[in-house]
ZADO-1210 file (C-alpha; in nm, 4 decimals, padded with zeros to 6 digits):
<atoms>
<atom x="10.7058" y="13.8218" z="06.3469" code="UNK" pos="1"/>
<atom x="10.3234" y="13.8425" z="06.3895" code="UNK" pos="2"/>
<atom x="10.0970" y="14.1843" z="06.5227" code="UNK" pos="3"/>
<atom x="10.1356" y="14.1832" z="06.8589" code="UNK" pos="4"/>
<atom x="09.7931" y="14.0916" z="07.0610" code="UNK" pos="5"/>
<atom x="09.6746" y="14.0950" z="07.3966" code="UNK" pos="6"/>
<atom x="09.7473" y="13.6921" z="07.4327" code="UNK" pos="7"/>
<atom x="10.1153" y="13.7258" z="07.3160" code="UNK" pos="8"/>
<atom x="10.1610" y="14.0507" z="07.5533" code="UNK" pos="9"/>
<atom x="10.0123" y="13.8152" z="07.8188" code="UNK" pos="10"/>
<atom x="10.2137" y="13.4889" z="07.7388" code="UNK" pos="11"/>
<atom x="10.5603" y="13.7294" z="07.7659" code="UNK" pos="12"/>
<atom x="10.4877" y="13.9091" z="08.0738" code="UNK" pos="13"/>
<atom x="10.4017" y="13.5670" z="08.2604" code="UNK" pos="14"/>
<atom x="10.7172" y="13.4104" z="08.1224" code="UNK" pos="15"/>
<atom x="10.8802" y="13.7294" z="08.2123" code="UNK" pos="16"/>
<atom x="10.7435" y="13.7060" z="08.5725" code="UNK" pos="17"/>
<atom x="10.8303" y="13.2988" z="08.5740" code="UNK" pos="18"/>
<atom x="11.1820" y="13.4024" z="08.4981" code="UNK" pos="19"/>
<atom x="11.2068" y="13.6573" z="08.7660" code="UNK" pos="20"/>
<atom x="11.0450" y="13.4472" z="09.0161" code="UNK" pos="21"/>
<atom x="11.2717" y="13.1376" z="08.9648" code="UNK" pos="22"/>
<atom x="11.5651" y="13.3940" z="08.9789" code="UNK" pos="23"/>
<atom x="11.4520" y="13.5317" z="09.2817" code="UNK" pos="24"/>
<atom x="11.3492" y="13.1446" z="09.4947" code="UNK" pos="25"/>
<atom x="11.6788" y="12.9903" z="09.3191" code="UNK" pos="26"/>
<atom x="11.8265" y="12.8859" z="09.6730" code="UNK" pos="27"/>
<atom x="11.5471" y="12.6839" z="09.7458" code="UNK" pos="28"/>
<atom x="11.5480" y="12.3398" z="09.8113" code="UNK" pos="29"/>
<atom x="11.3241" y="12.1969" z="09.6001" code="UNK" pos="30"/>
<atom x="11.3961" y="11.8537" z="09.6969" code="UNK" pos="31"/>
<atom x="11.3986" y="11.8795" z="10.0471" code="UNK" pos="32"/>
<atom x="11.0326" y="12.0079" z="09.9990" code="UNK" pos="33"/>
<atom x="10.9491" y="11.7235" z="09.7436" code="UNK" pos="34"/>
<atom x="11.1500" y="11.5202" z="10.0533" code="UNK" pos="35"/>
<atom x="10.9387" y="11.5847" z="10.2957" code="UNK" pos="36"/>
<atom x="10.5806" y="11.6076" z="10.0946" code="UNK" pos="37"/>
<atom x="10.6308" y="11.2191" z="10.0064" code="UNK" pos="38"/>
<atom x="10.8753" y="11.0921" z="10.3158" code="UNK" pos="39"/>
<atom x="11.1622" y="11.0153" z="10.0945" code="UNK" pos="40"/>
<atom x="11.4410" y="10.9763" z="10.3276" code="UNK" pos="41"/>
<atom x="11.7516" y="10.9313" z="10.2369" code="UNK" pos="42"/>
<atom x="11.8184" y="11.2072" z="09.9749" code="UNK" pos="43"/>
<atom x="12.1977" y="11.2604" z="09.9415" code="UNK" pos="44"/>
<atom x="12.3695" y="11.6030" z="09.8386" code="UNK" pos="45"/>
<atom x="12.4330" y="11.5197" z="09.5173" code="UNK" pos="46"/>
<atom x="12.0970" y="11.3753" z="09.4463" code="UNK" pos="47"/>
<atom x="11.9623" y="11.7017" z="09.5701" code="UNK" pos="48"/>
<atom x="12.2047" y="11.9154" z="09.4061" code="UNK" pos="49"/>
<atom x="12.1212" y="11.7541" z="09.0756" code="UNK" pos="50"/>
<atom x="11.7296" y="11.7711" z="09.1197" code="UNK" pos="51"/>
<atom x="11.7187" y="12.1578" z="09.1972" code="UNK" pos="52"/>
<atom x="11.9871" y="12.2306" z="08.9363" code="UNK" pos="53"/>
<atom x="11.8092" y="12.0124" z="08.7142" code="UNK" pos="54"/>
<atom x="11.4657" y="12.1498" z="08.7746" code="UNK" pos="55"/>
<atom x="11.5184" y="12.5277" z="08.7816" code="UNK" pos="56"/>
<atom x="11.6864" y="12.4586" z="08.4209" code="UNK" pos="57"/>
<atom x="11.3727" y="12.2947" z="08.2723" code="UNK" pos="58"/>
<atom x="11.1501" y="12.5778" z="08.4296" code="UNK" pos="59"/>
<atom x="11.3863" y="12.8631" z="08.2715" code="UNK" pos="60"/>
<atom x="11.4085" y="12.6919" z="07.8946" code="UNK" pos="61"/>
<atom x="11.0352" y="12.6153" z="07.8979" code="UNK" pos="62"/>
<atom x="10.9559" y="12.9840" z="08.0360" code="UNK" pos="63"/>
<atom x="11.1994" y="13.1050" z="07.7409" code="UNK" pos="64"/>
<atom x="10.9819" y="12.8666" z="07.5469" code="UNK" pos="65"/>
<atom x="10.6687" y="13.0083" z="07.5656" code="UNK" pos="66"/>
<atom x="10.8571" y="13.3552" z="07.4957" code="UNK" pos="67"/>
<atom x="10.9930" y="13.2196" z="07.1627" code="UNK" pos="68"/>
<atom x="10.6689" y="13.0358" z="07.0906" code="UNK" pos="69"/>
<atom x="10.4706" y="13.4153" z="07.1477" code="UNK" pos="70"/>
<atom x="10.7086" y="13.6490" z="07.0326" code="UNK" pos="71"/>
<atom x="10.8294" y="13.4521" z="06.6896" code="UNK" pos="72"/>
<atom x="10.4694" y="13.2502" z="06.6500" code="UNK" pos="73"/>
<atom x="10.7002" y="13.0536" z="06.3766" code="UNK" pos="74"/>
<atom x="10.6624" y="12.6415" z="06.4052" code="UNK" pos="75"/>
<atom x="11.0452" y="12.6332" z="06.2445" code="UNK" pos="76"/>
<atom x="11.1634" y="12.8626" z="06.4962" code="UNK" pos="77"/>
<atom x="10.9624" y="12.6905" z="06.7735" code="UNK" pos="78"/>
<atom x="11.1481" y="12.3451" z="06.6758" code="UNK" pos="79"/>
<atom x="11.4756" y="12.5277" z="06.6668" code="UNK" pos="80"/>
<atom x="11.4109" y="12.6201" z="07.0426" code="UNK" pos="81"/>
<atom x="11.2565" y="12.3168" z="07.1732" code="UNK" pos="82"/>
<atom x="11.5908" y="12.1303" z="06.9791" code="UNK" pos="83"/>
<atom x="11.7931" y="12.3476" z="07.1594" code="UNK" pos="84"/>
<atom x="11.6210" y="12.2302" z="07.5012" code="UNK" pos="85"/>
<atom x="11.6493" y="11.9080" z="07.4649" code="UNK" pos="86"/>
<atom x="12.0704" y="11.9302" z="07.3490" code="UNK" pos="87"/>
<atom x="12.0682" y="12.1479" z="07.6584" code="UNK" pos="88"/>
<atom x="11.8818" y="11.9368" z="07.9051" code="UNK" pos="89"/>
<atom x="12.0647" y="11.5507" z="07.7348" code="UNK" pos="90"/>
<atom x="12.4193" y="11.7082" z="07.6900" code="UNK" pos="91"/>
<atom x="12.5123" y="11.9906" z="07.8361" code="UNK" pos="92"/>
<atom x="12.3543" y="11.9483" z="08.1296" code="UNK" pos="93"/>
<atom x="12.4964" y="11.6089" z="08.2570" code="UNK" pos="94"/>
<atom x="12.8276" y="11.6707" z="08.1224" code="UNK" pos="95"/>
<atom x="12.8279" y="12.0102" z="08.3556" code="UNK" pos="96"/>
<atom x="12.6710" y="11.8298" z="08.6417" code="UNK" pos="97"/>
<atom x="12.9149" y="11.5305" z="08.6199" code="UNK" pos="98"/>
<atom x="13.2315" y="11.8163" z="08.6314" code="UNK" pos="99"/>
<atom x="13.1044" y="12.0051" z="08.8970" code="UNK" pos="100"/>
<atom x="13.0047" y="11.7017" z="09.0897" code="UNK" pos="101"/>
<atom x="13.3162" y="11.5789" z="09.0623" code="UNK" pos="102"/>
<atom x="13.5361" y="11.8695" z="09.0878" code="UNK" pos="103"/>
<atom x="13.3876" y="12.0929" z="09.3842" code="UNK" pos="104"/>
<atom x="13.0758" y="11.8578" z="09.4932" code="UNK" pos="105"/>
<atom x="12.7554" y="11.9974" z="09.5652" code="UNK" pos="106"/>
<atom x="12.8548" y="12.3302" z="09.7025" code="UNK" pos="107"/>
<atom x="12.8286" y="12.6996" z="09.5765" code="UNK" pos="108"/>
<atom x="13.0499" y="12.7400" z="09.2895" code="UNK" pos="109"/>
<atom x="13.3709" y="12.8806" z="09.3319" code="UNK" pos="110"/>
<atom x="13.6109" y="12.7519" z="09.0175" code="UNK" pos="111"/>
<atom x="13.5457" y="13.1068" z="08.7588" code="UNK" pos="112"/>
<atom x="13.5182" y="12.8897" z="08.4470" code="UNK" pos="113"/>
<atom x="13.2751" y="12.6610" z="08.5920" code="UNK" pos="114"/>
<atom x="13.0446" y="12.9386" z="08.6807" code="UNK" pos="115"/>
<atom x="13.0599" y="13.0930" z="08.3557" code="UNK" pos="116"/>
<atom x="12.9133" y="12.7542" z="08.2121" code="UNK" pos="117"/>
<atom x="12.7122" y="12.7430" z="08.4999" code="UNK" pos="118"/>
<atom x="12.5113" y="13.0673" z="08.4092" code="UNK" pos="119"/>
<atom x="12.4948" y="12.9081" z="08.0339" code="UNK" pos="120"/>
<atom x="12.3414" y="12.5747" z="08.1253" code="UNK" pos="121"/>
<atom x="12.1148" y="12.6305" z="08.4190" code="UNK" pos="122"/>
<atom x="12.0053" y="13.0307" z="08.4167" code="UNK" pos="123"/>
<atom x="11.8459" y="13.0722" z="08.0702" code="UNK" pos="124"/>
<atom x="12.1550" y="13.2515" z="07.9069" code="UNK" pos="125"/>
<atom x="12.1721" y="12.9924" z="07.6120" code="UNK" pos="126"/>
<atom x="11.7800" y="13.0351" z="07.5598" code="UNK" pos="127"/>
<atom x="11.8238" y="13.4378" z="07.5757" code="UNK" pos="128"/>
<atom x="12.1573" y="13.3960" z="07.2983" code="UNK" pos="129"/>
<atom x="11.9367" y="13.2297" z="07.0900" code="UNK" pos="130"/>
<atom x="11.6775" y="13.4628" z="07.1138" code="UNK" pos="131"/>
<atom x="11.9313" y="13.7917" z="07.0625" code="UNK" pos="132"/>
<atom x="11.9908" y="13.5939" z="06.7180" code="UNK" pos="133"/>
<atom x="11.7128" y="13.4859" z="06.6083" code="UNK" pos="134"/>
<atom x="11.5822" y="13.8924" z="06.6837" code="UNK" pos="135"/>
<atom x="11.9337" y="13.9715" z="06.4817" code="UNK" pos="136"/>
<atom x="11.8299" y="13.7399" z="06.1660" code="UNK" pos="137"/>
<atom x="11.4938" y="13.8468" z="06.1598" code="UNK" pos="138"/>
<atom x="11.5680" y="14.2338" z="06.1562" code="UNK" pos="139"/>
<atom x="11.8399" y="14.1643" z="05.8812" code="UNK" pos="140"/>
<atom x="11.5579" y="14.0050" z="05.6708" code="UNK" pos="141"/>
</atoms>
């Protein structure tokens, strides 16, 4: 880990903030408003289920991102992350989005395992774990 300046300071607390503020808007319909901006008609459940799942994941790991790109300022560490994305975003993400599509549909969760991987995949839990460790192996070092 680097000093700490006032860019890294800045580059946390607006990641920080980004976090919050996708926590806080997460039951909004991001495709109805993407919908109605270009007239797509036609959007099913699913397809809209997937989109806002889909996009409020990719705007929590690139959030968490920036955090481990500010708070580490290590390219290794940085490539770790962004290879932890994309396993995240090509795996895990369509594999839970294919379960829960098929198991409940494209309502509120209510199975308890599913919302445990839930909360890994889209809220940034798996970004955060990685962070905890990488924090762990750097203060053992």
């Amino acid at each position: 880990m680097s000093s700490w300046t006032g860019p890294k300071i800045l580059a946390i607390t607006l990641a920080v903030v980004g976090l919050a503020t996708v926590y806080l808007f997460q039951r909004v319909d991001y495709t109805g408003i993407i919908s109605e901006t270009l007239a797509w008609s036609g959007v099913t459940p699913e397809v809209a289920f997937v989109i806002n799942k889909t996009l409020r994941m990719v705007v929590n790991d690139l959030l968490c991102l920036v955090i481990i790109r500010a708070w580490f300022a290590d390219e290794r560490i940085t490539w770790l992350a962004w290879w932890v994305f994309g396993f995240e975003l090509v795996v895990l993400l369509p594999v839970y989005l294919t379960v829960k599509l098929w198991l409940e549909g494209p309502t509120e969760l209510s199975v308890p395992w599913l919302q445990q991987v839930h909360r890994l995949i889209i809220n940034p839990l798996l970004m955060g774990l990685l962070m905890v460790s990488l924090l762990y192996q750097s203060n053992r070092k």
